[in-house]
KEGU-475338 format. One record per residue (C-alpha): residue in three letters; chain; x, y, z. Coordinates in steps of 0.001 Angstrom, whole numbers. Layout:
type;mol;X;Y;Z
Ala;A;X;Y;Z
...
END
This chain:
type;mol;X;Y;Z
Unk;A;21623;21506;26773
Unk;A;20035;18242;26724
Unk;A;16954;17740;28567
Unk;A;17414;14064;29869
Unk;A;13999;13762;31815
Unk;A;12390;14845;28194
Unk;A;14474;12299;26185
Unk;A;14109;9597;29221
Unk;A;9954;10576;29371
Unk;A;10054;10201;25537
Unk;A;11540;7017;25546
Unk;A;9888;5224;27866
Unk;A;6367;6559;25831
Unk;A;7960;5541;22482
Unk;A;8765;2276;23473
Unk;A;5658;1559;26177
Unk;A;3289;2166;23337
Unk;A;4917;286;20529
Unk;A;4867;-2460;22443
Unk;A;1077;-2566;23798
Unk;A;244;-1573;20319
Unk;A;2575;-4619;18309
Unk;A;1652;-6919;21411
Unk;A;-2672;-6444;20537
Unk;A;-1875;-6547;16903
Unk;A;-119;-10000;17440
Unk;A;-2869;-11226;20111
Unk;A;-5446;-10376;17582
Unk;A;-4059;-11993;14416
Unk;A;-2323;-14596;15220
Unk;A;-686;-16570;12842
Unk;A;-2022;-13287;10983
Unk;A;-5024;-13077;9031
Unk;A;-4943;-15348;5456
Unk;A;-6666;-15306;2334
Unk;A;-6805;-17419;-237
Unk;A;-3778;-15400;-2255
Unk;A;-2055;-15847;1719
Unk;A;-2328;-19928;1677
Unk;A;-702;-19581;-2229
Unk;A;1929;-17502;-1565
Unk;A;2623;-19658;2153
Unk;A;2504;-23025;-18
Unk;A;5038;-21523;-1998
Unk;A;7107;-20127;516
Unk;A;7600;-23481;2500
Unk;A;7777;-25470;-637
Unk;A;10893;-22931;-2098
Unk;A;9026;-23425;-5377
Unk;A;8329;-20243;-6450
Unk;A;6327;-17943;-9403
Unk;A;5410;-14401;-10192
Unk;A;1731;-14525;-9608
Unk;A;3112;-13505;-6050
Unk;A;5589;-11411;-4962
Unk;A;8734;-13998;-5693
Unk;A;11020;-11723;-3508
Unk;A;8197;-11635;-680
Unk;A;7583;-15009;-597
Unk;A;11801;-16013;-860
Unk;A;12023;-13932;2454
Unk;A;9455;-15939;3984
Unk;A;10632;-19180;3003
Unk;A;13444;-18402;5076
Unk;A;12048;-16346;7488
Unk;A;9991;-19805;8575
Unk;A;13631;-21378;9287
Unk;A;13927;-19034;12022
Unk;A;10198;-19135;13175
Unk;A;8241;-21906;11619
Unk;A;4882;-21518;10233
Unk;A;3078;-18898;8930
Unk;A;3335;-16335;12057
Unk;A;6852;-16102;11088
Unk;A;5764;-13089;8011
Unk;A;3771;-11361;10515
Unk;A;6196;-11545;13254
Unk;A;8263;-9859;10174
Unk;A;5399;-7134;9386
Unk;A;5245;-6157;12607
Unk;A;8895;-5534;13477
Unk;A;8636;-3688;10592
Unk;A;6041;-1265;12008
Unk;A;7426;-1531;15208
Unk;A;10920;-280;13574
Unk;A;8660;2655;11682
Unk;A;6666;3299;14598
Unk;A;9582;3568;16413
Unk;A;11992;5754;13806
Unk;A;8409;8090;13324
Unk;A;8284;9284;17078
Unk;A;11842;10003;17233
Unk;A;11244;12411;13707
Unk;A;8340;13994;16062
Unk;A;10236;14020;19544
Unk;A;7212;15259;21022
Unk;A;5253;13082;24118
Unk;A;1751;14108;22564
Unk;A;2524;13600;19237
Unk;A;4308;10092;20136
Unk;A;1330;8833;21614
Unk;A;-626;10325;19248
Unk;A;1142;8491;16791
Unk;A;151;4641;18202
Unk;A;-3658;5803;19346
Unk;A;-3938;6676;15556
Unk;A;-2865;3292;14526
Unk;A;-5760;1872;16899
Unk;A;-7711;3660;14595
Unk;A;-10371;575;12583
Unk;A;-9260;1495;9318
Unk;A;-5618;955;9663
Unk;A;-6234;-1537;12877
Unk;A;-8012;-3618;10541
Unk;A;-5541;-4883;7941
Unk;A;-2386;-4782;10561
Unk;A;-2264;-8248;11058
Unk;A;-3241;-9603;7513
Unk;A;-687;-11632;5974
Unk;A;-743;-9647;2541
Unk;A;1898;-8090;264
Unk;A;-53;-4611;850
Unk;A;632;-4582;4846
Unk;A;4320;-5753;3543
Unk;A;4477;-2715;1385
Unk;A;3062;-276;3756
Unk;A;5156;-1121;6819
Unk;A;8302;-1037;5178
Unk;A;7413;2335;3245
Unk;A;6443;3164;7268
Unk;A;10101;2907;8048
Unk;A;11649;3542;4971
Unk;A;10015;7463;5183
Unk;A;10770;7809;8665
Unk;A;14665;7267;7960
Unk;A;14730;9353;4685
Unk;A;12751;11976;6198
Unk;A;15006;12382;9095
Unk;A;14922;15786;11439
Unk;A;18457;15829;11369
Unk;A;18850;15263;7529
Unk;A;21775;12730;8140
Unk;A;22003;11067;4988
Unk;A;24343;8422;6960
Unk;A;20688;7319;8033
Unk;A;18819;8383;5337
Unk;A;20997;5632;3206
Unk;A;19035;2993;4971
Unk;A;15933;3467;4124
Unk;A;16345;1833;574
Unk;A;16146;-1500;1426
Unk;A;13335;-775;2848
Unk;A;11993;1337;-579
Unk;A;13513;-1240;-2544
Unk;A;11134;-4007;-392
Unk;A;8285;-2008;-1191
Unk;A;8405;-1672;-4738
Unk;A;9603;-5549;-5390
Unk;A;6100;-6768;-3356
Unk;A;3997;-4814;-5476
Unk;A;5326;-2722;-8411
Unk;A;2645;-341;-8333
Unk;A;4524;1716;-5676
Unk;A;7029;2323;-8268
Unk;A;4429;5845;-8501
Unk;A;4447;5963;-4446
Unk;A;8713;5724;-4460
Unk;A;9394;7782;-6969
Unk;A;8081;11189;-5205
Unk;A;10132;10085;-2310
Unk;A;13667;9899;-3598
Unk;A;13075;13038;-5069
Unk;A;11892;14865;-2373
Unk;A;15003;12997;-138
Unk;A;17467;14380;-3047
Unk;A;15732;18094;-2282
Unk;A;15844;17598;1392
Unk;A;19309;15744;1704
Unk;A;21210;18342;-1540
Unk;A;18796;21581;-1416
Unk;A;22216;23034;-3377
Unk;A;21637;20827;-6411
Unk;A;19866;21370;-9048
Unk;A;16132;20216;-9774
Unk;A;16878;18656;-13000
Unk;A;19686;16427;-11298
Unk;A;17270;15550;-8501
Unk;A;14758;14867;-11242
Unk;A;17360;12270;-13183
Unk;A;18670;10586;-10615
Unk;A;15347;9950;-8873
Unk;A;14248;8589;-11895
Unk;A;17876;6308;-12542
Unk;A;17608;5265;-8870
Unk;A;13769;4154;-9282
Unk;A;14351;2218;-12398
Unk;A;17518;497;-11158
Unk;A;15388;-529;-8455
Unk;A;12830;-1707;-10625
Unk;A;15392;-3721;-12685
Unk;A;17394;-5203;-9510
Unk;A;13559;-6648;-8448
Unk;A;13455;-7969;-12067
Unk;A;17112;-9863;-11917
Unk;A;16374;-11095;-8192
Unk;A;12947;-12287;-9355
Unk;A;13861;-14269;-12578
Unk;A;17918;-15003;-12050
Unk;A;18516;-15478;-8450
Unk;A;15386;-16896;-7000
Unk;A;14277;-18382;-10655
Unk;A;11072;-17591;-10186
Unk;A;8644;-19077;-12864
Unk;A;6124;-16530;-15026
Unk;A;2937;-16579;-15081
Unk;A;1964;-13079;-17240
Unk;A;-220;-11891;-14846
Unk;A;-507;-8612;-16645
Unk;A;-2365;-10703;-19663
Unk;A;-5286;-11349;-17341
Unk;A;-5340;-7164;-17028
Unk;A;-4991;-6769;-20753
Unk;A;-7637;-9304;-21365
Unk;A;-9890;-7520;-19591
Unk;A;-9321;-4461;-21290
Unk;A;-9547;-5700;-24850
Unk;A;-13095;-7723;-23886
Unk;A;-13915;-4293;-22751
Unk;A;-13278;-2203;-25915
Unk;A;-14769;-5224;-28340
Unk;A;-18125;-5400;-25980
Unk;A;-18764;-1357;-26462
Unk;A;-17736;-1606;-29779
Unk;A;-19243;-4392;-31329
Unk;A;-15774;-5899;-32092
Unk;A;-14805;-9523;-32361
Unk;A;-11334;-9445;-30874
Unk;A;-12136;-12380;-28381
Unk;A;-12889;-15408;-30705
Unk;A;-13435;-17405;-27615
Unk;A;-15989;-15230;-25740
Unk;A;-19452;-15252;-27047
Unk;A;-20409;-12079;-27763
Unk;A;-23572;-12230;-25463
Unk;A;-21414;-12853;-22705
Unk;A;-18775;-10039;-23608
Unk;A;-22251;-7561;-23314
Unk;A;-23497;-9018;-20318
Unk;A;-20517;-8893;-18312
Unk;A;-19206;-5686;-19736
Unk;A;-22142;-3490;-17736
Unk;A;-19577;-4237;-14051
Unk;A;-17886;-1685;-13554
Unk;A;-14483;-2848;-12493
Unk;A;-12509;-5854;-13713
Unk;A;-12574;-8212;-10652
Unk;A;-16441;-7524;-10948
Unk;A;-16736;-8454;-14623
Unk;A;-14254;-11511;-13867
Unk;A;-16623;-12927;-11288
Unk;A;-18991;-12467;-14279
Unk;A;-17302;-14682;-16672
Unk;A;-16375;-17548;-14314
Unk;A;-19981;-18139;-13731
Unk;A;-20808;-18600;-17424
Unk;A;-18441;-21259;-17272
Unk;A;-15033;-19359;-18652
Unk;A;-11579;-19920;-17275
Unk;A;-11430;-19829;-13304
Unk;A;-8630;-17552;-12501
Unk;A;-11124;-14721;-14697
Unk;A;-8545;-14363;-17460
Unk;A;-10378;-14491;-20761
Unk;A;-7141;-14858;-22859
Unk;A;-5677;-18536;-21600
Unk;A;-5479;-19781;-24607
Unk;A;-3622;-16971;-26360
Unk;A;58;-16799;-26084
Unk;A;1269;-13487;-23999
Unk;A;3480;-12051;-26971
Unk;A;207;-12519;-29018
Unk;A;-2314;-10621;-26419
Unk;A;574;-7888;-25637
Unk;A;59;-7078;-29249
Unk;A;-3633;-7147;-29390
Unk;A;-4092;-5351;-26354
Unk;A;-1695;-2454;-27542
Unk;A;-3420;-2273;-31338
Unk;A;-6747;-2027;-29204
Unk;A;-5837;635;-27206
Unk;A;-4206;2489;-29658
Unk;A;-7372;2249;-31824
Unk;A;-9883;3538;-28966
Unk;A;-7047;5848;-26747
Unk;A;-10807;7111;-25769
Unk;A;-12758;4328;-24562
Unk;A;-9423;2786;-22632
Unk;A;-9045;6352;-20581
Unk;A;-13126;6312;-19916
Unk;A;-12886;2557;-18705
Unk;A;-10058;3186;-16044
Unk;A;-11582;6576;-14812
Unk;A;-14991;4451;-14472
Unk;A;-13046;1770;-12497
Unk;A;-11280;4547;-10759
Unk;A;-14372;6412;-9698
Unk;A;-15921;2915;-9072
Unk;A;-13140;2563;-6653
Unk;A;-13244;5895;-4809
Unk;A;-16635;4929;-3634
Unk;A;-18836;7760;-3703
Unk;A;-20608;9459;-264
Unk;A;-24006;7059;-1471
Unk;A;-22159;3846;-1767
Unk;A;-21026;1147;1007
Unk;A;-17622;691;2272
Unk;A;-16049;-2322;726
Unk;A;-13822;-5217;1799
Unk;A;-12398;-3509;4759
Unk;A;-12020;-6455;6895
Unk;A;-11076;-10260;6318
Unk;A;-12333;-12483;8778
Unk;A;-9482;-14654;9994
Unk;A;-7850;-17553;8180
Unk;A;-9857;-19245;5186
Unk;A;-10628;-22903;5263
Unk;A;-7563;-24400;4761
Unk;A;-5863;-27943;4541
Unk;A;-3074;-27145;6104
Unk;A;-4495;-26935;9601
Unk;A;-3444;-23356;10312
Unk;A;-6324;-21449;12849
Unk;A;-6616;-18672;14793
Unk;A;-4875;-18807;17959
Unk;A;-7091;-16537;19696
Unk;A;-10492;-16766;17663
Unk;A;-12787;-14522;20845
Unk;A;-10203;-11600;20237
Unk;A;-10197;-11415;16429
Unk;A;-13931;-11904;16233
Unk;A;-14261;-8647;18435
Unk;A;-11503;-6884;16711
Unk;A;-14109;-7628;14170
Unk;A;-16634;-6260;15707
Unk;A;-14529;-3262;16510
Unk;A;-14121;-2671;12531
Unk;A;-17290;-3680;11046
Unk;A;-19263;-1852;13915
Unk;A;-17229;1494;12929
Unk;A;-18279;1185;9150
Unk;A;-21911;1797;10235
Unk;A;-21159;4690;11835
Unk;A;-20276;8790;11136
Unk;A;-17085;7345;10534
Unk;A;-17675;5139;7818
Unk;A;-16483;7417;5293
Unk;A;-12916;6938;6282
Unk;A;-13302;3381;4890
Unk;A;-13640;4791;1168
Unk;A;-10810;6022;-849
Unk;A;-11938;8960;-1683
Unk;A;-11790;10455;1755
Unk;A;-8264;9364;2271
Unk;A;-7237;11460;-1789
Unk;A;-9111;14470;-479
Unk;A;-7402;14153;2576
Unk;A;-3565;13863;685
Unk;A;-4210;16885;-821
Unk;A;-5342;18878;2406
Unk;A;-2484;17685;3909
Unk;A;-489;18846;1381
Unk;A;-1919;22671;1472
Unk;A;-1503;22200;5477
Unk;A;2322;21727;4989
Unk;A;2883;25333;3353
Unk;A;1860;26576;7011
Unk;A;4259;24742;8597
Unk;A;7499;26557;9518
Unk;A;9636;23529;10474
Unk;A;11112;22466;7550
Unk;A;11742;18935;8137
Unk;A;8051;18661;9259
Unk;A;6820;20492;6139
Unk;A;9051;17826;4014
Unk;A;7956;15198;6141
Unk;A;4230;16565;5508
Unk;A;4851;17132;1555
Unk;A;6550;14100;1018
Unk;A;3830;11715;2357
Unk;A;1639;12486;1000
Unk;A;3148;12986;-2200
Unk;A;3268;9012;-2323
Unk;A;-234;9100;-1103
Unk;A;-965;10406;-4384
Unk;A;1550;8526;-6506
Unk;A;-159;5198;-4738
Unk;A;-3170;6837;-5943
Unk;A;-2038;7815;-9450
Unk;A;-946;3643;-9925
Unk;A;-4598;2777;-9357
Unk;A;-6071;5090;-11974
Unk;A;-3980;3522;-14166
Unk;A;-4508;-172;-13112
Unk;A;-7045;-701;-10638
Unk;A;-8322;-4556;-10710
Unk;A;-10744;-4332;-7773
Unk;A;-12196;-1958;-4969
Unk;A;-10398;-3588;-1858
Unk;A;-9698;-906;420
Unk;A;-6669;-2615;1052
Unk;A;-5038;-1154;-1970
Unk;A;-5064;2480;-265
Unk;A;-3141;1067;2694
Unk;A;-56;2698;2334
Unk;A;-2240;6126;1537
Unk;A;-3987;5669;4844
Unk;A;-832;5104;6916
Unk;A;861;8090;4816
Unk;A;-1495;10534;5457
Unk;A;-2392;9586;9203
Unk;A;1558;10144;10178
Unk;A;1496;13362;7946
Unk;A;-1627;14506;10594
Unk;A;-116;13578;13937
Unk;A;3565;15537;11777
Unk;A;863;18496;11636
Unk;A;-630;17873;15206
Unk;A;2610;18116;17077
Unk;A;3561;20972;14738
Unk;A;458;23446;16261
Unk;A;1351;22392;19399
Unk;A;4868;23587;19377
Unk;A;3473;26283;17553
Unk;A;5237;26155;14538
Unk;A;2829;27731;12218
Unk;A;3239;30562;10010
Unk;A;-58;31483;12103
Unk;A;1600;31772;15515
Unk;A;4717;33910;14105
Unk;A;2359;36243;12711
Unk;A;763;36163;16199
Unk;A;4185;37093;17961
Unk;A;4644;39771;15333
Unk;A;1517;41697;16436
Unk;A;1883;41441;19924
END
């Protein structure tokens, strides 16, 4: 039978603490948090012009999101029903009062507190993948919920196609979970057809339905690469760079570094050291080049990758944005006292024995603990919940080895969230003593 008080007692903490937890997010952030790449992508939204420099499907929602609640808090009042919804799905998977509050006291936590209210296509990305899991993943393997969590997947991977790497792992693992009877090679295939339909449908929606214009982002990537290569091996492939430049930039590590570089010698300002080339022309240059030095290409990205990581001797990076830039659109914080101590809150933890959980490198090492910690799990839709988290923690992490333009911590904010759930999954877990450990124990006695 039932146990109503448990359900009731449940309830009321699911709900209690979503709400104090969305309700501080919202009192610290409002309108949320902007960059620069925020006040672009908001300028687009409200003018319905859009491009691809920016998530085109992202900012589309917005534009009409702001119809229902105008201005730029209308994305983060999006964002955070979105976490609220994942929050909210995630303590019903756990069904446990600790591990429910456990969940939100986590999320309080300054490296995921920190970025919650930021108006970026990351938070977008993680949120929905937040919800998304939680309905895939379900205890009850109902695939008449499971079904809905791919427009949440499919939000995910059209606001930054990186998580393409972060999906894939979890359609997979839903196809095991959902059809254990099946076999692994189907599960493989269709994963992979599901993924790249995805991927295309993003693509159509982008360029036919929203007409969004292209910009070739990716050449400002290449670019770098190929100014790379020619500066370590005393190649003129850049006509345009002088070669004394192409040295004395090439000794940054990572790209956004090395862009920074080249705008103050007086080069293009967006960083992109190939404006004048046309994209079909640097797509070819950039694949001879590669193709010429496989080599040198892999030893640049694992140097950017390991740049990225931070090591135990390096600083914490970029882990919080103060407020709104200068703007002239007159948008300000509404509550200036609360985000400057939410500020504090962050930046004070950095300096601290915590710091370390502000670098990537903590948060892979932690993916793949969590991952060995599943095996000892004897719940089975815990251990897939476990696995499959932080399976996409790893995928998210596999993206940036390949492409990795700067060392925000931001990028890693899906991995965070991922493998923070995957913890309290584990937490709840030994407490209801479902460990391989405990039946062992009862064994013995």
């Amino acid at each position: 039978m039932l146990d109503m008080n448990k359900i009731n007692l449940n309830f009321f903490l699911s709900t209690a603490s979503i709400g104090m937890l969305v309700f501080f997010i919202w009192y610290c952030f409002a309108p949320g948090f902007m960059s620069f790449d925020s006040i672009v992508q908001y300028e687009s939204a409200y003018s319905g012009v859009f491009a691809d420099n920016h998530p085109a499907i992202m900012s589309f929602i917005w534009h009409y999101l702001m119809k229902l609640i105008p201005g730029p808090q209308s994305l983060l009042c999006f964002h955070l029903l979105l976490l609220a919804v994942g929050l909210f799905a995630w303590q019903k998977n756990i069904s446990h009062p600790a591990g429910v509050i456990f969940l939100v006291v986590f999320f309080l936590s300054p490296w995921i507190i920190n970025f919650s209210g930021v108006l970026w296509k990351d938070v977008g990305m993680a949120f929905s993948l937040l919800t998304g899991t939680a309905l895939l993943f379900n205890n009850r393997r109902e695939k008449s919920i499971a079904i809905w969590a791919f427009p949440f997947l499919f939000y995910a991977l059209a606001v930054r196609y990186n998580s393409i790497v972060a999906i894939l792992p979890l359609v997979f693992l839903a196809l095991r979970y959902h059809f254990p009877a099946k076999k692994i090679w189907f599960s493989i295939f269709l994963s992979i057809l599901i993924v790249t339909f995805s991927y295309g449908l993003s693509k159509f929606i982008t360029y036919k339905v929203i007409h969004a214009e292209k910009r070739y982002y990716e050449t400002l990537l290449m670019g770098d690469d190929i100014a790379e290569i020619a500066a370590k091996t005393d190649q003129n492939l850049l006509p345009a760079i002088k070669n004394e430049d192409l040295k004395a930039c090439s000794i940054f590590p990572i790209l956004y570094e090395r862009a920074l570089c080249f705008i103050e010698k007086g080069y293009d300002p967006s960083g992109s050291l190939v404006v004048n080339m046309q994209p079909t022309e640097v797509y070819s240059l950039w694949k001879r080049t590669v193709l010429k030095n496989p080599l040198l290409y892999i030893e640049n990205r694992l140097t950017a990758f390991a740049y990225f990581l931070r090591s135990p001797s390096l600083e914490p990076v970029y882990s919080w944005f103060p407020g709104v830039m200068d703007n002239n659109l007159g948008i300000t914080l509404y509550h200036k006292n609360w985000a400057d101590s939410l500020g504090n809150y962050v930046l004070t933890a950095q300096k601290t024995t915590v710091s370390g959980f502000f670098k990537p490198y903590v948060w892979l090492i932690s993916a793949i603990v969590m991952l060995a910690a599943a095996l000892l799990v004897t719940n089975n839709a815990f251990r897939t919940q476990i696995i499959s988290l932080n399976s996409s923690s790893l995928g998210c992490f596999l993206s940036l080895l390949l492409a990795v333009p700067s060392v925000d911590f931001r990028y890693i904010y899906w991995c965070v969230i991922a493998t923070t759930v995957s913890f309290v999954i584990f937490i709840t877990a030994t407490i209801r003593k479902e460990l391989y450990f405990y039946r062992s124990e009862k064994k013995t006695a």
